[in-house]
C-alpha positions as a printed NumPy array, in Angstrom:
array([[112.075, 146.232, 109.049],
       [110.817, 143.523, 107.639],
       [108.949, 142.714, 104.329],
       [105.161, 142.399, 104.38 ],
       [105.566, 138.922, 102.883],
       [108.468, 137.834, 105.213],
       [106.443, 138.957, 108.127],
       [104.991, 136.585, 110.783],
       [101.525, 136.247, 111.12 ],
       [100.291, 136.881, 115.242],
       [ 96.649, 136.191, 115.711],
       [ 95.072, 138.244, 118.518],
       [ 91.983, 136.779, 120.521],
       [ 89.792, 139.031, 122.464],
       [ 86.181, 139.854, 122.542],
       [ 86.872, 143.356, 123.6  ],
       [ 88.098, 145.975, 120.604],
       [ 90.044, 148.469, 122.75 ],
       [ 92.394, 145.163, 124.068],
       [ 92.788, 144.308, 120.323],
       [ 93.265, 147.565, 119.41 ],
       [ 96.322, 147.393, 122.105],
       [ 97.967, 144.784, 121.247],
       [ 97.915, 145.574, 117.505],
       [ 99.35 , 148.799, 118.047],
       [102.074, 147.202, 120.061],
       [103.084, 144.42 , 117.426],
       [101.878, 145.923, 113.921],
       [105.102, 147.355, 112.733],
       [107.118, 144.364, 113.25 ],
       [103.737, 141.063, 112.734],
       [101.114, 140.58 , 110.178],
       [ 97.861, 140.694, 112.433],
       [ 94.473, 138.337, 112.191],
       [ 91.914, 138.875, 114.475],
       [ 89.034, 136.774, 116.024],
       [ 86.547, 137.993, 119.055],
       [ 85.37 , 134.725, 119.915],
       [ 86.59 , 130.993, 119.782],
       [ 85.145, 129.764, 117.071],
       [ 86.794, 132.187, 114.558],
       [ 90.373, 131.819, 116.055],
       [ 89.918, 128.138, 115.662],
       [ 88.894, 128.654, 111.631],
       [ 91.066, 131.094, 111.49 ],
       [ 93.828, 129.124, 112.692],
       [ 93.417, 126.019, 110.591],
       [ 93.447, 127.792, 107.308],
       [ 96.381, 128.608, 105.445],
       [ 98.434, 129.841, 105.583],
       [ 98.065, 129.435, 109.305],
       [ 99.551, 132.193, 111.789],
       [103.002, 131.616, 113.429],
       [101.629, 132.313, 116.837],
       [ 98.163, 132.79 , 118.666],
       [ 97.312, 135.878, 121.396],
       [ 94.659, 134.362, 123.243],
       [ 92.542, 135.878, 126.011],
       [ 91.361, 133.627, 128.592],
       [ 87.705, 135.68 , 130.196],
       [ 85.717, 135.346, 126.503],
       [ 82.188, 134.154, 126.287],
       [ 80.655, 131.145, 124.581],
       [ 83.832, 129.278, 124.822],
       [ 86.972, 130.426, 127.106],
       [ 90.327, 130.781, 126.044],
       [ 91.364, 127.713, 127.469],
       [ 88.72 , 125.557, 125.662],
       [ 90.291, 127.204, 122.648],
       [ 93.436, 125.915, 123.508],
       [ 92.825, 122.469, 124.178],
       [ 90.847, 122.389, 120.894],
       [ 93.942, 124.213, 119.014],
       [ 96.346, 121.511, 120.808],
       [ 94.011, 118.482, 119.778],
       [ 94.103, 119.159, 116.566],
       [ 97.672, 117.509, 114.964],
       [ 97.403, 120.557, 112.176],
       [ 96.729, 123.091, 114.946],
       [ 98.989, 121.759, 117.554],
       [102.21 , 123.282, 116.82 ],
       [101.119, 126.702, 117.095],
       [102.146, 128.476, 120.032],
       [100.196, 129.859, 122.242],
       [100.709, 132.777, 124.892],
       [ 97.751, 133.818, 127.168],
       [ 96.654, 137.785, 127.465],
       [ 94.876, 137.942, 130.989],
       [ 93.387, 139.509, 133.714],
       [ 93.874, 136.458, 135.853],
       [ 96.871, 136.63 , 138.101],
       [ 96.755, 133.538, 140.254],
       [ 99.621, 131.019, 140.522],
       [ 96.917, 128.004, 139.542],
       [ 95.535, 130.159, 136.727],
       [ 98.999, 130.474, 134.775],
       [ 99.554, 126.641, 135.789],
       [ 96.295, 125.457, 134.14 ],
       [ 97.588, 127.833, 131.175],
       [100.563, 125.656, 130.565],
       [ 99.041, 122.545, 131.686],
       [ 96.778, 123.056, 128.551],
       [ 99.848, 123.515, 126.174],
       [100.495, 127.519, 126.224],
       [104.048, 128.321, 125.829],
       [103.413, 131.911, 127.916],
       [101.7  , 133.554, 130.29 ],
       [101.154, 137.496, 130.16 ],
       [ 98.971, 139.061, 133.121],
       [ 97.334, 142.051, 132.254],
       [ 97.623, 145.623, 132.77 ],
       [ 99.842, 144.698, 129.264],
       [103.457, 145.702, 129.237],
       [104.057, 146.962, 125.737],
       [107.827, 146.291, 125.894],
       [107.04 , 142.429, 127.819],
       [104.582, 141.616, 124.777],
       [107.416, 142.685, 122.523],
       [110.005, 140.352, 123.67 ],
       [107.553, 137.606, 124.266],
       [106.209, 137.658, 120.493],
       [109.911, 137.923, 119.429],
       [111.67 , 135.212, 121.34 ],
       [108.889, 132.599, 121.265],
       [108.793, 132.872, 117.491],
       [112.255, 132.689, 117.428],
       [111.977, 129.097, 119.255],
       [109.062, 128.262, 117.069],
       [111.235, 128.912, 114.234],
       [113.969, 127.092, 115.287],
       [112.107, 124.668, 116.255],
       [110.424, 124.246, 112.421],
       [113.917, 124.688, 110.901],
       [114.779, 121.515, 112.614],
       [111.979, 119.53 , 111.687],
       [112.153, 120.17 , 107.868],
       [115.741, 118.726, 108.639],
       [115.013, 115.498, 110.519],
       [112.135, 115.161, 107.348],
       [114.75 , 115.95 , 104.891],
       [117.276, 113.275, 106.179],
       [114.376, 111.166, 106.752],
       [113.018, 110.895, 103.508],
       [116.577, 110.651, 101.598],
       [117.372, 107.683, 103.953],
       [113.743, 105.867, 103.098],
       [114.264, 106.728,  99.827],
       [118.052, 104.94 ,  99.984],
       [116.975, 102.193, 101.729],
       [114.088, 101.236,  99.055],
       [116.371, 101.493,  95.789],
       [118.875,  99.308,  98.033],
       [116.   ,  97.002,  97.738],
       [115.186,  97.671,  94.868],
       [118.62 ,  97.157,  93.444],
       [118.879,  94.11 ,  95.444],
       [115.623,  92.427,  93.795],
       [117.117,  93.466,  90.411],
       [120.573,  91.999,  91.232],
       [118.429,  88.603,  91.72 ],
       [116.733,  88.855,  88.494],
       [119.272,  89.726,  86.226],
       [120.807,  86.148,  86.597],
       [118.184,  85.058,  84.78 ],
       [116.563,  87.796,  83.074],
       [117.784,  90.246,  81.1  ],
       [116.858,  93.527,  82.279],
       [115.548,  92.802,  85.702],
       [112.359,  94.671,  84.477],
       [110.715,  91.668,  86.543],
       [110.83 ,  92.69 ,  89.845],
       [109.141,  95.567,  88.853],
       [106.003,  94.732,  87.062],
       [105.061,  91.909,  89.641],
       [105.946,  94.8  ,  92.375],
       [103.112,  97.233,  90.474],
       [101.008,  93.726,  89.918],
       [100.939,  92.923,  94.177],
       [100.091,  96.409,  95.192],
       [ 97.122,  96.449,  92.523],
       [ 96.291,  93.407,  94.053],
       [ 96.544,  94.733,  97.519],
       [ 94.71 ,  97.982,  96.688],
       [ 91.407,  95.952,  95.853],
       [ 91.45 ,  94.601,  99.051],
       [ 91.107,  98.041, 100.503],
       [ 94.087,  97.778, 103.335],
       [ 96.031, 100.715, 104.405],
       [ 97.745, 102.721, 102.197],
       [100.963, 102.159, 104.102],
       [100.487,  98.232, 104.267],
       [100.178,  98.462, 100.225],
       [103.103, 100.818,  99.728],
       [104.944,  98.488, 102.038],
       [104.137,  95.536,  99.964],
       [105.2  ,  97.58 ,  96.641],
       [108.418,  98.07 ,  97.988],
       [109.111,  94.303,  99.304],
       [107.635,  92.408,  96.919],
       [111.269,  93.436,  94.542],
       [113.198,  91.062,  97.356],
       [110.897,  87.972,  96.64 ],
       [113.551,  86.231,  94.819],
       [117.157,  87.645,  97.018],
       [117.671,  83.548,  97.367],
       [118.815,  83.119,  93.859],
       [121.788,  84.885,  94.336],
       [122.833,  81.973,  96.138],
       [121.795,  79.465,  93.443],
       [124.565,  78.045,  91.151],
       [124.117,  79.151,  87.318],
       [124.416,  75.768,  86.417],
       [120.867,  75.554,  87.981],
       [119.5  ,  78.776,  87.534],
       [120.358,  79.313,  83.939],
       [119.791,  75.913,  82.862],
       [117.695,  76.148,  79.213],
       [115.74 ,  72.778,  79.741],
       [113.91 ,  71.355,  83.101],
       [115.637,  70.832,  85.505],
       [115.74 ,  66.803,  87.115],
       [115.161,  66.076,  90.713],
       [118.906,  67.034,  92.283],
       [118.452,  70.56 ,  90.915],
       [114.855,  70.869,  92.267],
       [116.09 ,  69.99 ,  95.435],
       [118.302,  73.195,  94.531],
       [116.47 ,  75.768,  93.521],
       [113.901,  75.565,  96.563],
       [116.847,  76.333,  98.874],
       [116.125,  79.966,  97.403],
       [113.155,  80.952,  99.552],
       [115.384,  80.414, 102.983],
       [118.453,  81.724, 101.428],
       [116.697,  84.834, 101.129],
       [115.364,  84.485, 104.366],
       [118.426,  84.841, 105.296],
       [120.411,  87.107, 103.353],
       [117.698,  89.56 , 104.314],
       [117.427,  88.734, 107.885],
       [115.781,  89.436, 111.061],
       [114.83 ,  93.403, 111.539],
       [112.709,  95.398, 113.272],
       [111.617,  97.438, 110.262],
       [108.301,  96.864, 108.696],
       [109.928,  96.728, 105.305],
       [112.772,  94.116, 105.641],
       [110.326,  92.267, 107.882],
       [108.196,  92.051, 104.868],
       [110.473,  91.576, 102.497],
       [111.629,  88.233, 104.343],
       [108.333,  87.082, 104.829],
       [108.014,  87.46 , 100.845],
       [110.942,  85.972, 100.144],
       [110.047,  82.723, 102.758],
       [106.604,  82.198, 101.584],
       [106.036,  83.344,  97.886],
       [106.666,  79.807,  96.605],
       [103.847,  78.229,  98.942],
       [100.457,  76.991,  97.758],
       [ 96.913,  76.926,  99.147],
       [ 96.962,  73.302,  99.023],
       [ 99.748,  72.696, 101.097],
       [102.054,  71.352,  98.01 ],
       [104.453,  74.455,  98.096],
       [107.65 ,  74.796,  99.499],
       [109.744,  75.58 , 101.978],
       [107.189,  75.036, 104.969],
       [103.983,  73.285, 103.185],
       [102.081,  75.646, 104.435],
       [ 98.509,  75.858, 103.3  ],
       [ 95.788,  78.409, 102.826],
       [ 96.058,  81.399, 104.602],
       [ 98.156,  79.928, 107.436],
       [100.296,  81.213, 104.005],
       [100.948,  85.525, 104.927],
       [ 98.776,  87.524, 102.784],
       [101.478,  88.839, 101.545],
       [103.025,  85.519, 100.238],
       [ 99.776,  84.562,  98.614],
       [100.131,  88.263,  96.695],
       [103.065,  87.716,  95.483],
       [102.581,  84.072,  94.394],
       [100.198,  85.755,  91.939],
       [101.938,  88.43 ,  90.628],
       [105.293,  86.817,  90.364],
       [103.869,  83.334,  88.237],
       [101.384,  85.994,  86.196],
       [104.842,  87.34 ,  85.181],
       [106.857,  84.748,  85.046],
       [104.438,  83.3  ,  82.074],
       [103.99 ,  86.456,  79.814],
       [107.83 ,  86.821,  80.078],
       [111.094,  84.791,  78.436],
       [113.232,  82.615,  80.733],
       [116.305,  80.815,  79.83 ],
       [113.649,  77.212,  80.178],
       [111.442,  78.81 ,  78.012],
       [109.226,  81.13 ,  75.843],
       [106.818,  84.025,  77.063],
       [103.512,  82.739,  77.157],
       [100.253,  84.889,  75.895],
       [ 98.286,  86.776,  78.366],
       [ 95.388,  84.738,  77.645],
       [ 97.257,  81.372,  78.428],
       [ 98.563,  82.841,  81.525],
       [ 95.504,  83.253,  82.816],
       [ 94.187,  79.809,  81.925],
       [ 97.043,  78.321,  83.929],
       [ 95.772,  81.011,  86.99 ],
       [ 92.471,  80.005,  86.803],
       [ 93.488,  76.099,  86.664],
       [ 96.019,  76.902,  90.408],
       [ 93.215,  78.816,  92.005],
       [ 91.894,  76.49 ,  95.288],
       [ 95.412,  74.325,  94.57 ],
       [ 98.399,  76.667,  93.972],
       [ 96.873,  80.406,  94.413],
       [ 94.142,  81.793,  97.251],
       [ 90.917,  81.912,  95.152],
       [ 89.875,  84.975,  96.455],
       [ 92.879,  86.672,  95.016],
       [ 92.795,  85.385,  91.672],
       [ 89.278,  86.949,  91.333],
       [ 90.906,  89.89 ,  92.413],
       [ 93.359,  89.463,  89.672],
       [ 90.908,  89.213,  87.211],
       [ 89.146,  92.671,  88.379],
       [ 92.558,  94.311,  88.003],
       [ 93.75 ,  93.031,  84.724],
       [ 92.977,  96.171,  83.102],
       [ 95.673,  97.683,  84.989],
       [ 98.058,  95.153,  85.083],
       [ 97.914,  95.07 ,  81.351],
       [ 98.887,  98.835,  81.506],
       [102.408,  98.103,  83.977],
       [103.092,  95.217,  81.196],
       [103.003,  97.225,  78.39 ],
       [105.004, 100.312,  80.847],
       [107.996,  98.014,  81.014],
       [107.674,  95.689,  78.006],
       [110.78 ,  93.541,  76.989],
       [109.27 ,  91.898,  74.237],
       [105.64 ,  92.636,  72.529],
       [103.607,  89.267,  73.296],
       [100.333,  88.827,  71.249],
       [ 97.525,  86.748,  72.258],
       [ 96.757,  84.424,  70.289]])
């Protein structure tokens, strides 16, 4: 016999005692038992937790019917998996169709067979069961892919960075920077997570830049400008055309991050917000950190010069609604900074 904690939980729903009295009797020894006499308790009842592994549900009940319960119980995405076998009186062919037309995985006609209800209960749970075990496997192998495909990206942004940067510790304060950015503008929460995990892949395209560009210590002169602003379409490219959200993202970053609101950017010369919102997010956080952090070409700047030279690109190299946006989440983004610090920059 089982445990009383590994038992199942049946809930039985009947407005008449001596039919709940019954059907306990029948399943105690084997099922925890709830009961409800009326529809609105078995649908409380079976949205708390923890929630019963299956539902006993009369149809002939006043107020609200058992079937009214049921398409409630199946409208409901927390409720919906529960199954559901009908107790009746009613014996007609259309009665048991409308039964599991409304989502009921049984139908038992009443005078009750004690040893029927048994093997009902038993092999329906057994199917639910299975059924769950499955699940938590497909969301197990789910989750360890998405979690494998973002530190891929991850990595991938890094690999970028640490041609020019020591650590790569880049990629992921101006990842933290665009989803502050994108939280203040109150989108969904998976439109800013998606965001956090692109924004790493901005810069994929330098990979395909030759050092004697990329790490050059002073400016660089016309034929390596032309150069380095291959980068956005390389990583275009190297990412490619998918239909996940993410990469899809990701190469939209990595095409438009270097674009401005006046039109002066590159690669398209595109111009306010026929740049993605996402490209104008990123244009942010990426230049905020490029400034407050060493490059080969130069020193890190203060945080308060950083933001001068913000302020001086809003309405000609940044979206001006975003870099007030910036400003209200500074706080923050001073918090990430300081998180993964390279070097300790004072303002002057």
């Amino acid at each position: 016999m089982n445990s009383t904690r590994n038992k199942a939980t049946v809930l039985i729903v009947d407005d008449t005692p001596e039919n709940i009295d019954l059907l306990g009797g029948i399943l105690r020894s084997e099922y925890k038992i709830k009961i409800a006499m009326d529809g609105q308790n078995a649908l409380r009842i079976a949205a708390s937790q923890p929630q019963p592994d299956m539902i006993l549900l009369d149809v002939m009940m006043p107020d609200m019917d058992g079937y009214e319960v049921c398409r409630r119980l199946k409208s409901n995405p927390a409720t919906a998996p529960i199954p559901v076998i009908f107790i009746t009186a009613r014996s007609e062919v259309e009665d048991e169709r409308k039964g599991i037309e409304m989502g009921a995985m049984d139908y038992i006609v009443k005078p009750i067979s004690p040893p029927i209800v048994e093997s009902r209960v038993r092999s329906h749970l057994a199917l639910y069961n299975h059924q769950r075990h499955l699940e938590n496997i497909v969301r197990e192998r789910t989750e360890e892919l998405i979690g494998t495909r973002l530190e891929i990206i991850r990595r991938l942004g890094r690999a970028a960075e640490f041609r020019d940067n020591e650590t790569g510790l880049h990629v992921i304060r101006m990842s933290h920077y665009a989803r502050l950015i994108a939280q203040s503008l109150n989108i969904s929460d998976e439109w800013t997570e998606l965001i956090f995990h692109a924004a790493p892949m901005h810069d994929i395209g330098k990979i395909g830049i030759p050092d004697r560009v990329l790490l050059k210590p002073g400016r660089l002169d016309e034929e390596e400008w032309v150069i380095m602003r291959t980068h956005p379409h390389i990583g275009s490219d190297i990412i490619g055309d998918h239909d996940s959200e993410l990469l899809r993202l990701s190469r939209q970053i990595a095409l438009t991050h270097h674009e401005k609101w006046d039109g002066s950017g590159y690669p398209q010369g595109l111009q306010k917000k026929d740049i993605p919102l996402s490209g104008r997010i990123v244009a942010i956080a990426d230049v905020f950190d490029a400034l407050t952090s060493k490059r080969p070409y130069k020193e890190a700047w203060s945080v308060t010069k950083a933001l001068e030279i913000i302020d001086q690109g809003s309405e000609s190299h940044f979206d001006p609604a975003l870099v007030s946006i910036f400003h209200g989440i500074l706080p923050e983004a001073l918090e990430i900074k300081k998180r993964y610090a390279e070097t300790d920059i004072t303002d002057p």
